[in-house]
C-alpha positions in Angstrom: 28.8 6.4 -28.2 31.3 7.8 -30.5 34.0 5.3 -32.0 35.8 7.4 -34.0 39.5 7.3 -34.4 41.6 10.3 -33.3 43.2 12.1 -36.1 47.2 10.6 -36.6 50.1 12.2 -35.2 52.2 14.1 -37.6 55.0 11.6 -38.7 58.9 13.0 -39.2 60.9 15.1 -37.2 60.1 17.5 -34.5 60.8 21.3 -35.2 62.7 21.1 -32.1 66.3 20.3 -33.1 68.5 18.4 -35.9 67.2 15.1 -37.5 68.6 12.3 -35.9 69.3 8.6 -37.2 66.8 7.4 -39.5 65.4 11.0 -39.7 68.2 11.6 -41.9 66.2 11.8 -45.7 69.5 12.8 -47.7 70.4 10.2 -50.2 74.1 11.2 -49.9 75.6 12.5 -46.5 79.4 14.1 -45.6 79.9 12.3 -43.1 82.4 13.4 -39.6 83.1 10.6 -36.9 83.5 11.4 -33.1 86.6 12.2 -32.7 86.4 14.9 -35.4 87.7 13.5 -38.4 86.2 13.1 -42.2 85.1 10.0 -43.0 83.8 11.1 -46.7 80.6 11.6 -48.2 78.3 8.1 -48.4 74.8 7.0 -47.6 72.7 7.0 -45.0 72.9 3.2 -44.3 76.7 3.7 -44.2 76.6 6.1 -41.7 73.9 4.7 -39.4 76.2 1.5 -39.5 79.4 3.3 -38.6 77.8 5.4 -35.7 76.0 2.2 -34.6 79.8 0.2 -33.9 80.5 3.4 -32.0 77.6 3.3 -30.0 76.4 6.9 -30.7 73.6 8.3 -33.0 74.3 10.0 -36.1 72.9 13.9 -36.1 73.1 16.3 -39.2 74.7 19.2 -38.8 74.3 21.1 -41.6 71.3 20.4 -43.0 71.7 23.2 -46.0 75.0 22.1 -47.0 75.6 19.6 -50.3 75.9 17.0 -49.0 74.4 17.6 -45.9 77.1 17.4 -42.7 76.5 14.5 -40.4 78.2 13.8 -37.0 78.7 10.4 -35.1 78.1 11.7 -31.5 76.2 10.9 -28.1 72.5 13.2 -29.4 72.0 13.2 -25.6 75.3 15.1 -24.6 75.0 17.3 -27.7 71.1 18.4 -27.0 73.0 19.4 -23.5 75.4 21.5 -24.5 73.3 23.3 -27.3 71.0 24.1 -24.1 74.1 25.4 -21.8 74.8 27.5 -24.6 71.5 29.2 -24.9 71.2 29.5 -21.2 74.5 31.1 -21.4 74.1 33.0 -24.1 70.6 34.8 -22.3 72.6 35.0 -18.9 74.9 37.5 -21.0 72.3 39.4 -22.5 71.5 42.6 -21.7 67.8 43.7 -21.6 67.7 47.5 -22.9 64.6 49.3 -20.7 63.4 53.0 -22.3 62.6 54.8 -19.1 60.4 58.2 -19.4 61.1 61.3 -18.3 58.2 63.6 -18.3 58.9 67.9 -18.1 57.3 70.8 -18.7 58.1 73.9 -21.0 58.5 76.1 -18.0 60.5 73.9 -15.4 62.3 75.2 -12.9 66.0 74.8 -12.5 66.0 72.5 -9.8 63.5 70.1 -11.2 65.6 70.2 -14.6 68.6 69.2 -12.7 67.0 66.1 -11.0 65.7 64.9 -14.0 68.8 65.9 -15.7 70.6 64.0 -13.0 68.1 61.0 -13.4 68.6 60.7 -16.8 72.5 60.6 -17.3 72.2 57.6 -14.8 69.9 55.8 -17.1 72.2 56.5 -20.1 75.4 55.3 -17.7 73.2 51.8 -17.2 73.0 51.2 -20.9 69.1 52.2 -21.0 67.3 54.3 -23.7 65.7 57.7 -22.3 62.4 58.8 -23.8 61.9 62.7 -22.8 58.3 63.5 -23.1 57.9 67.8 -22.8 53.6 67.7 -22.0 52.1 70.9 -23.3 49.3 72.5 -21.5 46.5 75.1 -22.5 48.1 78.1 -23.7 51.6 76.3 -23.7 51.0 74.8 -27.0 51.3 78.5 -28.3 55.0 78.4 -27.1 56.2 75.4 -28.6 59.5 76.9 -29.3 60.2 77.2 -25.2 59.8 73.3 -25.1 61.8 72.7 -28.2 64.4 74.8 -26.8 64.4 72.8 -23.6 65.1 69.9 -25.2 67.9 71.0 -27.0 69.4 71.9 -23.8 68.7 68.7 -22.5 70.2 66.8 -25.3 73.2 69.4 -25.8 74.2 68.8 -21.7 73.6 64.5 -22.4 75.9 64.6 -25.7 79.0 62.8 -24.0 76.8 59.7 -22.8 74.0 59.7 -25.5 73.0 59.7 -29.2 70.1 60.5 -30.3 67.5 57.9 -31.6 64.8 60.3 -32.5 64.9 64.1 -32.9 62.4 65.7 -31.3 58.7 65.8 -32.7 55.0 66.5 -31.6 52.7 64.1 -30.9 49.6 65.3 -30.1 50.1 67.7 -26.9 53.5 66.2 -26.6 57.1 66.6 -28.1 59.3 63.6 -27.7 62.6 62.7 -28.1 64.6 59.0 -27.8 68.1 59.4 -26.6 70.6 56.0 -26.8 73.1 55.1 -24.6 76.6 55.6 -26.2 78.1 53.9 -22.6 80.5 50.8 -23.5 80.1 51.4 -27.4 
């Protein structure tokens, strides 16, 4: 039977969020009260007293500053908000996808125009387009045909695109990164 003691907890604050109360380690403090005024720059014990009449917590700010910022305000209401504002601020992001559009040196005119038509609706959604021209057997003798094809391509996607990376060989495969220029 094994009585050993389990290692201690890790004393302080949690990475999570601003010190709070008697977190605060800052032998001076500038100190703001809740409705938004300065109050001055004073201690710790100060502060804690003053926030403790209003019935809030004291929360620092601006840790970096000198002296430290400090607030007198509710910590629960402001961990709220801070999390409404994140949620908010991913709800408005917008997620950039690179879709693929594979073709081949000798494509026919139709094909070309369906991808051509694919691809400038891609670009009009804000996404990247990644063109990938696959080389076969003797194809790879004729790398100029592929080249040239992508030229076209980007010359005929220049009003809704700009070009991320030229076009370059990898392997058995030229590729090119186009950008969406739509809303920019």
């Amino acid at each position: 039977m094994n009585l050993r003691k389990p290692p201690p907890r890790p004393q302080g604050r949690p990475s999570d969020g601003p010190r709070v109360n008697d977190q605060i380690r800052a032998p001076e403090i500038r100190v703001v009260d809740a409705d938004g005024e300065m109050r001055g720059v004073m201690s710790v014990p100060e502060a804690l007293k003053l926030a403790e009449e209003a019935g809030l917590d004291l929360v620092e700010i601006s840790p970096n500053a000198a002296p430290p910022v400090c607030k007198i305000l509710d910590y629960g209401k402001y961990k709220y908000e801070q999390q409404k504002k994140a949620n908010e601020a991913r709800k408005n992001q917008k997620i950039v996808d690179v879709k693929e559009i594979k073709i081949r040196p000798g494509i026919g005119q139709h094909d070309y125009d369906v991808k051509m038509r694919n691809a400038r609706r891609f670009l009009e959604e804000g996404d990247k387009v990644k063109v990938t021209m696959r080389f076969r057997g003797r194809e790879m003798a004729h790398q100029d045909i592929g080249l040239d094809v992508l030229k076209r391509f980007r010359d005929e996607l220049a009003d809704l695109s700009k070009i991320e990376m030229e076009p370059r060989m990898e392997g058995r495969q030229m590729i090119m990164v186009l950008g969406s220029a739509v809303g920019k």
